[in-house]
TIRO-2110 file (N, C-alpha, C; in Angstrom, 1 decimal):
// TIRO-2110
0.8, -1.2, 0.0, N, 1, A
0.0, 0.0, 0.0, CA, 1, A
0.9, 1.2, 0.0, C, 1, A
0.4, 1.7, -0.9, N, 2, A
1.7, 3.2, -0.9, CA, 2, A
1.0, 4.2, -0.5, C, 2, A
1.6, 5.1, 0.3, N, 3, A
1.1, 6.0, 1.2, CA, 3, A
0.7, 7.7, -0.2, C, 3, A
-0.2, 8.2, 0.4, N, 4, A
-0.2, 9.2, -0.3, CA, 4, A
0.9, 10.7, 0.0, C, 4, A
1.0, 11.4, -0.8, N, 5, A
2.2, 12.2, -1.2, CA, 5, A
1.8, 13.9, -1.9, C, 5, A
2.5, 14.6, -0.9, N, 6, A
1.6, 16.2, -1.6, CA, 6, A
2.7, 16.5, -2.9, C, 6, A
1.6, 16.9, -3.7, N, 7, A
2.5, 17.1, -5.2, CA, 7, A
3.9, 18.1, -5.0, C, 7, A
4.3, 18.8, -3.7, N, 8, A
5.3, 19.7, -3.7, CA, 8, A
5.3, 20.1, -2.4, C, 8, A
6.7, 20.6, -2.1, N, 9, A
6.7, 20.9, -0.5, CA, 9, A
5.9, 22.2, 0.1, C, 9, A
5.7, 23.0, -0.9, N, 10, A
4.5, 24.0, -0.6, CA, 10, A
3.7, 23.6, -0.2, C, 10, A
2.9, 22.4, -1.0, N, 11, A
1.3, 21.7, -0.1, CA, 11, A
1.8, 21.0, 1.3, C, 11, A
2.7, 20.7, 1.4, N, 12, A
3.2, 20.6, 2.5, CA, 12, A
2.4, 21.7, 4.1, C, 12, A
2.7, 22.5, 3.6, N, 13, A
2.5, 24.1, 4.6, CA, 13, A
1.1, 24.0, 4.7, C, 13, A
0.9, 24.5, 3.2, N, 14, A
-1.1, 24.7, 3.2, CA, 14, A
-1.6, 23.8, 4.3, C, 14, A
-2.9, 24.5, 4.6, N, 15, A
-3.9, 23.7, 5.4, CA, 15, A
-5.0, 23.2, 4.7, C, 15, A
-5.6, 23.0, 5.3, N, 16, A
-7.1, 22.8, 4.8, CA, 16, A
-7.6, 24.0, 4.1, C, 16, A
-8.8, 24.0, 3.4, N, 17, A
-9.2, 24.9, 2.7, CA, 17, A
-10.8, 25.3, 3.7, C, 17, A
-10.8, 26.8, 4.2, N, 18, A
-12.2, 27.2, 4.9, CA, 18, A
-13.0, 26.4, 4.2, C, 18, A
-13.3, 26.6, 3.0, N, 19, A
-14.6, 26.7, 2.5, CA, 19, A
-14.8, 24.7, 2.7, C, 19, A
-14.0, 23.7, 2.2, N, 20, A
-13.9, 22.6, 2.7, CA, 20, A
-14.5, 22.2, 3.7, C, 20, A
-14.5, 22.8, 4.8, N, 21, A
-14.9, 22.6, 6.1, CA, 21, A
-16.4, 22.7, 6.2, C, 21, A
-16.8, 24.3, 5.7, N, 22, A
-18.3, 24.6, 5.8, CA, 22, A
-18.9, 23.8, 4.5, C, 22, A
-18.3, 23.3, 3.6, N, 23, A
-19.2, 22.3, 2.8, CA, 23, A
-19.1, 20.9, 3.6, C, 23, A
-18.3, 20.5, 4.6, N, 24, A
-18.4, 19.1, 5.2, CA, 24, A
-19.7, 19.5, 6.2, C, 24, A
-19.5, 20.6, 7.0, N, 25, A
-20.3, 20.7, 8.3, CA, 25, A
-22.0, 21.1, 7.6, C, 25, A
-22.0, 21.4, 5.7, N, 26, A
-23.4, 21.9, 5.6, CA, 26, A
-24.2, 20.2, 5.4, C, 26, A
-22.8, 19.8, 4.3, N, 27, A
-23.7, 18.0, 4.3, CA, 27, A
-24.1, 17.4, 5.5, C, 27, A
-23.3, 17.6, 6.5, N, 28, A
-23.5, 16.8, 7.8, CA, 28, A
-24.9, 17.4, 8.4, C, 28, A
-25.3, 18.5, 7.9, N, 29, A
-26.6, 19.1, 8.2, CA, 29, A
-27.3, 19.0, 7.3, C, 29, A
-28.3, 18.5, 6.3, N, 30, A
-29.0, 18.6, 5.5, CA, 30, A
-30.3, 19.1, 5.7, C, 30, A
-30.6, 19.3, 6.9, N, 31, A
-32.0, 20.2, 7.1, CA, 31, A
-31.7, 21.9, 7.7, C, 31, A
-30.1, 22.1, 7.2, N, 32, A
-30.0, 23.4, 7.1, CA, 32, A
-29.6, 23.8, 5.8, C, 32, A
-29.6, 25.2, 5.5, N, 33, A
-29.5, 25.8, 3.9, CA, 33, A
-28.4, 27.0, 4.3, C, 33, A
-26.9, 26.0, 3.9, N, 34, A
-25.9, 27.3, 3.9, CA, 34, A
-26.0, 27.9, 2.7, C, 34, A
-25.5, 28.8, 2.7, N, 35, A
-25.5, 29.9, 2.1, CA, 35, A
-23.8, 30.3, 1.6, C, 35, A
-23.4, 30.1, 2.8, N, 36, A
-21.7, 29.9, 2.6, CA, 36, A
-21.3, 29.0, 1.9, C, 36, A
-21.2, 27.6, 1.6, N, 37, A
-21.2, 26.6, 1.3, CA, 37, A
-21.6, 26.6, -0.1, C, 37, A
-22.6, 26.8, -0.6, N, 38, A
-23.1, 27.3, -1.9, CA, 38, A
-23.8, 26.4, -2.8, C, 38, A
-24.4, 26.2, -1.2, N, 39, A
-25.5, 24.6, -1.9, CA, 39, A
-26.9, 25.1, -1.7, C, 39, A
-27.9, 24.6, -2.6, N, 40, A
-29.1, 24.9, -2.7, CA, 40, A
-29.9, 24.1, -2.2, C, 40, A
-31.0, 23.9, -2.1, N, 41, A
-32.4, 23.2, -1.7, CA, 41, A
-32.4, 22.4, -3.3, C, 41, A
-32.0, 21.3, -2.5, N, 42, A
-32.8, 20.1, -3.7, CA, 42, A
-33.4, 20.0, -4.6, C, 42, A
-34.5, 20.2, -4.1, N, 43, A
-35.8, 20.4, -4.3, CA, 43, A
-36.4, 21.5, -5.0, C, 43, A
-35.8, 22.5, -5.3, N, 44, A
-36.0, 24.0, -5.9, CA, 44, A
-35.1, 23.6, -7.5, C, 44, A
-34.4, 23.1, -7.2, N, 45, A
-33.4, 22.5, -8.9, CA, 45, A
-34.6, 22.5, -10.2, C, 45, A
-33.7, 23.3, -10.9, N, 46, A
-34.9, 22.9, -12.3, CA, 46, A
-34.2, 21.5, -13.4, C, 46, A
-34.4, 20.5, -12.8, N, 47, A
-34.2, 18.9, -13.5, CA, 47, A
-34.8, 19.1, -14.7, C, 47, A
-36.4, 18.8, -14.8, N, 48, A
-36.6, 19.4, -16.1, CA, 48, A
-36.5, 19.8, -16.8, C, 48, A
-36.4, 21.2, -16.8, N, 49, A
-36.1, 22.7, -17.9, CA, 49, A
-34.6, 22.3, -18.1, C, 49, A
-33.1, 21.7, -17.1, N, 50, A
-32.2, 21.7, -17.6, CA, 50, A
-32.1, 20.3, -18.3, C, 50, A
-32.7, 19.1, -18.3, N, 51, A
-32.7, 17.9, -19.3, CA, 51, A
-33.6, 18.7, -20.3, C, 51, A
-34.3, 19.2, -20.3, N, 52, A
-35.0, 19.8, -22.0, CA, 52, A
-33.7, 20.6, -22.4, C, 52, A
-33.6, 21.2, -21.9, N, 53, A
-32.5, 22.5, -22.4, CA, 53, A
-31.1, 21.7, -23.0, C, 53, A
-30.5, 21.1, -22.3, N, 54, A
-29.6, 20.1, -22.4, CA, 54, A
-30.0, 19.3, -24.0, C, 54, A
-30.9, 18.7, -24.0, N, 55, A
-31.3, 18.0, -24.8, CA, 55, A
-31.4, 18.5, -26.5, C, 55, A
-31.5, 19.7, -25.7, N, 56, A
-31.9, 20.6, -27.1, CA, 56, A
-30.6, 21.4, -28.0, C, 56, A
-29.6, 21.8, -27.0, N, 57, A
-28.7, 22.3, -27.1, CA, 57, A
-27.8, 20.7, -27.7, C, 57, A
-27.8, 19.7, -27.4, N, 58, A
-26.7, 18.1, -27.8, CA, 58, A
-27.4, 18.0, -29.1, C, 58, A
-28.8, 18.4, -29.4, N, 59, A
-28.8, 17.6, -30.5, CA, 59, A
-28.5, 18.5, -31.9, C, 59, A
-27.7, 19.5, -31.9, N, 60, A
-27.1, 20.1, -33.1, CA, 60, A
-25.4, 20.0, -32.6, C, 60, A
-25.2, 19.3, -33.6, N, 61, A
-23.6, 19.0, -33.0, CA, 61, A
-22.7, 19.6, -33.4, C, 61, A
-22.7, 20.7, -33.9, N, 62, A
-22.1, 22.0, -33.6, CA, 62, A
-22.8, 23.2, -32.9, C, 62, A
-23.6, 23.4, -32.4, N, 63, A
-23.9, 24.2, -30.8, CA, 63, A
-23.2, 23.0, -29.7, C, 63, A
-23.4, 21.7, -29.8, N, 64, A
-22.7, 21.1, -28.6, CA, 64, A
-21.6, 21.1, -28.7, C, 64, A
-21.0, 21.2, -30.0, N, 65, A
-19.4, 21.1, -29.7, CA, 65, A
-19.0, 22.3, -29.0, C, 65, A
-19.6, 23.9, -29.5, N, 66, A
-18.9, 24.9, -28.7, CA, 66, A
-19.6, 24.9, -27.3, C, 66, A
-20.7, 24.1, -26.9, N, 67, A
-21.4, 24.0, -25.2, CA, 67, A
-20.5, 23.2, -25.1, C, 67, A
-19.3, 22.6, -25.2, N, 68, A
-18.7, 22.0, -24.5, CA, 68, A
-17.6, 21.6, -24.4, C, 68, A
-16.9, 23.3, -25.1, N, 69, A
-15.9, 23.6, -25.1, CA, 69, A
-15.5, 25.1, -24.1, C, 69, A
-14.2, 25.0, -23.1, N, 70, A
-14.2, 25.7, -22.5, CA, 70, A
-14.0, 27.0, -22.6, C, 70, A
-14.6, 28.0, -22.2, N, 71, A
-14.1, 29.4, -22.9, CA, 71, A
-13.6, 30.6, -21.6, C, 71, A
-13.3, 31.6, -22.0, N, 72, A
-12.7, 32.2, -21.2, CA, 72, A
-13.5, 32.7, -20.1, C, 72, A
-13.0, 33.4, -19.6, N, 73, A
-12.8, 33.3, -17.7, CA, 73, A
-14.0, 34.9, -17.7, C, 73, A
-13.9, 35.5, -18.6, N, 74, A
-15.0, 36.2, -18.4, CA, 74, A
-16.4, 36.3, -18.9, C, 74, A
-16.5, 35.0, -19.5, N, 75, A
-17.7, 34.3, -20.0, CA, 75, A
-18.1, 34.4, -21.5, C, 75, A
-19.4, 33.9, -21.8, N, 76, A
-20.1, 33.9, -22.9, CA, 76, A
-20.2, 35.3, -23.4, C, 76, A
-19.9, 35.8, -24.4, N, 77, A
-19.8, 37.1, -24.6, CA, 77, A
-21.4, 37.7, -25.4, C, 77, A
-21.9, 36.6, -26.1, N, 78, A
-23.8, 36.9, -26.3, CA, 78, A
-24.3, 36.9, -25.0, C, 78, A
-24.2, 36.2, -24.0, N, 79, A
-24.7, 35.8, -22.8, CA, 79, A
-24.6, 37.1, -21.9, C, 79, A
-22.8, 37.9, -21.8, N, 80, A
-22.9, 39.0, -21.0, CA, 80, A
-23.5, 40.5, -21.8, C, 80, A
-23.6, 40.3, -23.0, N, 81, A
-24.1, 41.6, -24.2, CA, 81, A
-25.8, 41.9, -23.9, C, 81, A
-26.2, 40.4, -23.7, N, 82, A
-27.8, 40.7, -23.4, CA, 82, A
-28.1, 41.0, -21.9, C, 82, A
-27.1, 40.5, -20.8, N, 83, A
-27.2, 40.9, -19.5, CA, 83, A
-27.0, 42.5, -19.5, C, 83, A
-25.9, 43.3, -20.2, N, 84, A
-26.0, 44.7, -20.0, CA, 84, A
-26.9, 45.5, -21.1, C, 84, A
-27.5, 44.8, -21.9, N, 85, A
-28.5, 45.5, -22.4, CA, 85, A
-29.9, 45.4, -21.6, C, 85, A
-29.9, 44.3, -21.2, N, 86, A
-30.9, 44.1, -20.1, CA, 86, A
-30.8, 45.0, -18.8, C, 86, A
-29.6, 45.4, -18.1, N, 87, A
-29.4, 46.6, -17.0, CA, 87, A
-29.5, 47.4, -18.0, C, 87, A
-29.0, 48.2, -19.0, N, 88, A
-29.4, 49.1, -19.2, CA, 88, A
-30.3, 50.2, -19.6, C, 88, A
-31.3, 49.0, -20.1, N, 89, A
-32.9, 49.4, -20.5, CA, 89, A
-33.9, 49.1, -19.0, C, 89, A
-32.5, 49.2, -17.9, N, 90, A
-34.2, 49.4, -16.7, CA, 90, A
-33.6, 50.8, -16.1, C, 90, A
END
């Protein structure tokens, strides 16, 4: 059995990660709703509308290939164009 091993003597130092902790202590609670943690109510999830959505988006296989390809860090650029046209028509 070979023992596990941190990828570098830096991870070495590191600790735990906060956020780690309050996602262990929110599962360990399931009849609470952290907010820190960044988990939602079950039960409020749209399963549905995202298997339609999903479904609709896979079956042209070029919209799936670019849904599932990674893009940059400051997002969908149609996606943020309609968000600030949307702020700024209120």
């Amino acid at each position: 059995m070979t023992s596990a091993r941190p990828l570098s003597r830096r991870a070495q130092f590191s600790g735990r990660q906060p956020i780690s902790e309050l996602m262990r202590l929110a599962l360990a609670r399931p009849e609470l709703i952290s907010l820190a943690a960044g988990f939602v109510d079950q039960a409020t999830l749209p399963v549905e509308a995202t298997r339609l959505a999903s479904q609709d988006l896979l079956a042209d296989e070029l919209r799936a290939r670019h849904a599932l390809q990674y893009g940059t860090n400051a997002g969908y650029v149609p996606l943020r164009e309609a968000v600030l046209e949307r702020f700024i028509a209120i």
